[in-house]
N, C-alpha and C positions, 0 to 999 in steps of 0.2 A: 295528603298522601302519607300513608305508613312508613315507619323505618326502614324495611323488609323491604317494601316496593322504593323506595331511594337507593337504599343501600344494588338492589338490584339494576335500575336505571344505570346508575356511575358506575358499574362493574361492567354492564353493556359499552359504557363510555372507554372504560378505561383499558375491556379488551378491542377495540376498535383504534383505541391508541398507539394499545401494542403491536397489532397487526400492522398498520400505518408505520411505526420503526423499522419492526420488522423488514417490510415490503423494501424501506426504502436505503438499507445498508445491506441487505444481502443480494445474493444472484438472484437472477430469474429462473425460476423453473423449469427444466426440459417440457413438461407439459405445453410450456409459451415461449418457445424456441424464435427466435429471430428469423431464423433461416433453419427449416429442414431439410435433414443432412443423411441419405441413408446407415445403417450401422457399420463400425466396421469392425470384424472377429466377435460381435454382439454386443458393440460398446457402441452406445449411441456420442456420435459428433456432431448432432447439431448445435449451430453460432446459440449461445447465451448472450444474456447482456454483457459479462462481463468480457467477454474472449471480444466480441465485438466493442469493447475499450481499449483491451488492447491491442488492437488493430489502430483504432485512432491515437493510443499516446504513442504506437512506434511510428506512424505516419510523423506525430508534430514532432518527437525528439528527431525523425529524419527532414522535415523542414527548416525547425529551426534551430539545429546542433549542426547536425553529418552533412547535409548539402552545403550551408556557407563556411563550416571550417573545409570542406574540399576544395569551393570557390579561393576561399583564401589561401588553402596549399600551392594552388595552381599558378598564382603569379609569380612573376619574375621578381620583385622588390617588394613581398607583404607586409602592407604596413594597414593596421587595425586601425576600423573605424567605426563606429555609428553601433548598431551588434554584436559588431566580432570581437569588440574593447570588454563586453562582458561575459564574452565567453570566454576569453583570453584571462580575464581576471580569475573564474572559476577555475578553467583547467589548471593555473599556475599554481592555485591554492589547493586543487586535490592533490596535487603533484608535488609541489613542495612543504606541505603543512601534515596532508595524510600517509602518503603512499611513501617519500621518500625517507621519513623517521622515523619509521614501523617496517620496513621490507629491507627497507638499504638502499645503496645508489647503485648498485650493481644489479637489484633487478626490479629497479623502476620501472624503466620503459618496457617490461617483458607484461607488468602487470598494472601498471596508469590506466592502459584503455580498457579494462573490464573494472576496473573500481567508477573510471570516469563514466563509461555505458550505466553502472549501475545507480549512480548519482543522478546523472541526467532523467535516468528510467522513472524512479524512486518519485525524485519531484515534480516532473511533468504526470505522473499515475495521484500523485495526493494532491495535486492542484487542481486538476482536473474538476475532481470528487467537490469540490468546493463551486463550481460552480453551476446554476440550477435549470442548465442548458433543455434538458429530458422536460425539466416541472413548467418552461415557457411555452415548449413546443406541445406540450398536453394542452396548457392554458388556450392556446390557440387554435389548436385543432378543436377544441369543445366551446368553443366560446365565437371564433370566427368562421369554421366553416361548420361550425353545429354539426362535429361526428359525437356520436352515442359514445360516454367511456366505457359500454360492457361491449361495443365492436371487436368484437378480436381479430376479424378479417382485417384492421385499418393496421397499416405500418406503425404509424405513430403511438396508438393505443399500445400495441406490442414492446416498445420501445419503453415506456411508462415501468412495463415490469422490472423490482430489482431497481438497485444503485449505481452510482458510477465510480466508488471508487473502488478500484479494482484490488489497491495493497489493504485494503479490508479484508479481501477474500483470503481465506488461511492454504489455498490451492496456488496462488498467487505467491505467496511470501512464502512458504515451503521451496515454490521452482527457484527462488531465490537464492534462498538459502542451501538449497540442493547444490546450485552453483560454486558458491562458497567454499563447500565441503571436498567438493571436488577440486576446487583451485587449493587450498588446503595438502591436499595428497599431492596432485602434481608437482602444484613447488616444494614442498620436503625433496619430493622424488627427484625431481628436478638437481637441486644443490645438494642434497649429501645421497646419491644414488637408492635404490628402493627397499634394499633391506637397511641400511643403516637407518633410510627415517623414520621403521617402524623401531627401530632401536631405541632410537633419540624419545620416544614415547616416554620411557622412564631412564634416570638416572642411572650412571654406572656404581657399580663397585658395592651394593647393597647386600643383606642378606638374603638368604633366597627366601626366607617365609615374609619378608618384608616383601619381596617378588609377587605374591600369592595374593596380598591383599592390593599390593600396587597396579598391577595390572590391568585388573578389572574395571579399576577406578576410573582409570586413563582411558579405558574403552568407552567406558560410558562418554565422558569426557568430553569426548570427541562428539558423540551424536548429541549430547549438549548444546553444543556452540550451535548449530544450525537448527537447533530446538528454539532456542533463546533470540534468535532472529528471527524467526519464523512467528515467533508469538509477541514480540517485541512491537514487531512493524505494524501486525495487522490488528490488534489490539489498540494502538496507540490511535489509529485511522479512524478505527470503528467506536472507539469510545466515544470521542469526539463528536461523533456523527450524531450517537445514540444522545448523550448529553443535550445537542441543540435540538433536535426533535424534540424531547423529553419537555425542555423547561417550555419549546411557543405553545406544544398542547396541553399546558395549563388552564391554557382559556378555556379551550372544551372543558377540561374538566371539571373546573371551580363551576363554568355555566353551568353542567346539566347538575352539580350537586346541588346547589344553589338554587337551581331553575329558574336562574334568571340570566337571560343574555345581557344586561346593564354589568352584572359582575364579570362577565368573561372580559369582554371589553375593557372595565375599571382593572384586571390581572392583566393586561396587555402593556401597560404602562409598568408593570416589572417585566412579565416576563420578553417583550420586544429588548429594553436596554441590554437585559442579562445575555438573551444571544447575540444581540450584537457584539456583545466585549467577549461568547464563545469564538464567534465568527473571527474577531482579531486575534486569539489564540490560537485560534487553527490556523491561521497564515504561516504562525511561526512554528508552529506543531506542521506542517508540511516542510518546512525547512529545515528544520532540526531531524527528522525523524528519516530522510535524506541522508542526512551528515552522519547519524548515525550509524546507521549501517555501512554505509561508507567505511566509516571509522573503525567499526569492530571488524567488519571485512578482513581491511588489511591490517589491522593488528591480528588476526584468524593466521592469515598465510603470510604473516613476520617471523610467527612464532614457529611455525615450521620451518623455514629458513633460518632462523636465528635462533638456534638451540642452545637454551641455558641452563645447564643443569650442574 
């Protein structure tokens, strides 16, 4: 075989790879909608894969968050056990390690429960994504009840389309970050009433042409912080994702360069260990990346409350 015809082959290979990532970190397509959903003002709503994730991470943060701390409000003498010891541990630690040394203690509890939503949200959305719940239930629908994967009429096949993590999606960690921006204004609003905390924006006592160039700055500023969250979160998701995909389809590739299935195989013994030690950094890149936003969160609407100028 020619260079020409090689070089052509592993380009076949390598956009088949790309597609394959592709498929498997982004949404699903409206074209292969989960559920068709009339339009509404001419915006098409039909469920994507990813909207149909977040349906499932707010069911489990309401299974195993909201339903047994309410269980546990509810009694007369609550004393934590088995579960609730670890979610006891969390709440105390977003509460007293993030929220209350960044906002103050005077408007902790006003703002604990939307950093805590956001914490709980964050991590059960990038846990999720980690696990290959979608790639079993393919395996088995094609393999045990022999459905065709070009079926699209089959639920399952449907389902196949698009990833699962959902703080991948930049539409996702935007609505987030949307949030932010908005608790941001409130609380200024909130503690130094709503023209002084457009006040607090800049410093007193300045020159006015030092005004001219300061202002602007600050404006930006502001749409900043929920930029840098926005791109922080889903970035951090999707790298990840993109990385472990990338190094197991080695094997294809070295195969068909090569054209030999013996070498794909013989790249399997790197490229399997090297995901698995991705696989253990993305446990902790779902953890971290949680705490993060968290973190800048409420130091976001500290700083409006706590103007230091």
């Amino acid at each position: 075989m020619s260079a020409s015809e090689s070089g052509h082959s592993s380009g076949t290979v390598l956009e088949q790879v790309g597609d394959n990532i592709i498929h498997h970190v982004s949404n699903s397509s409206l074209d292969h909608p989960l559920i068709h959903l009339p339009p509404v003002f001419g915006i098409d709503i039909s469920v994507t894969k990813h909207v149909l994730m977040l349906w499932v991470v707010a069911a489990l943060v309401s299974i195993f968050v909201i339903i047994p701390i309410r269980k546990y409000m509810k009694k007369e003498r609550p004393v934590p056990s088995g579960w609730m010891n670890a979610i006891e541990a969390i709440v105390f630690f977003i509460r007293d390690s993030i929220v209350k040394p960044n906002i103050g203690s005077k408007f902790t509890d006003t703002w604990a429960p939307m950093i805590l939503t956001f914490f709980f949200f964050i991590l059960f959305a990038n846990g999720i994504g980690l696990i290959p719940i979608f790639d079993i239930l393919g395996a088995a629908n094609r393999f045990l009840f022999n459905i065709p994967k070009g079926d699209e009429h089959n639920f399952i096949n449907a389902l196949l389309h698009g990833g699962t993590t959902v703080t991948g999606n930049f539409n996702v960690t935007a609505g987030l970050a949307t949030l932010t921006f908005m608790a941001i204004i409130i609380a200024g609003t909130k503690a130094h009433g709503f023209i002084t905390h457009w006040k607090n924006l800049v410093p007193k006592g300045l020159a006015t042409p030092v005004y001219i160039i300061l202002i602007p700055i600050e404006i930006m500023g502001m749409f900043v912080k929920p930029f840098a969250l926005t791109m922080r979160l889903a970035a951090n998701m999707t790298g990840g994702h993109i990385a472990l995909l990338a190094i197991l389809s080695f094997m294809a590739i070295f195969a068909e360069i090569f054209h030999s299935t013996a070498t794909g195989i013989g790249f399997a013994f790197f490229s399997v260990p090297m995901a698995a030690a991705i696989s253990g950094l993305e446990i902790i890149v779902v953890l971290v990346q949680a705490y993060v936003f968290t973190l800048l969160s409420a130091v976001f609407i500290g700083m409006a409350i706590n103007v230091h100028h």
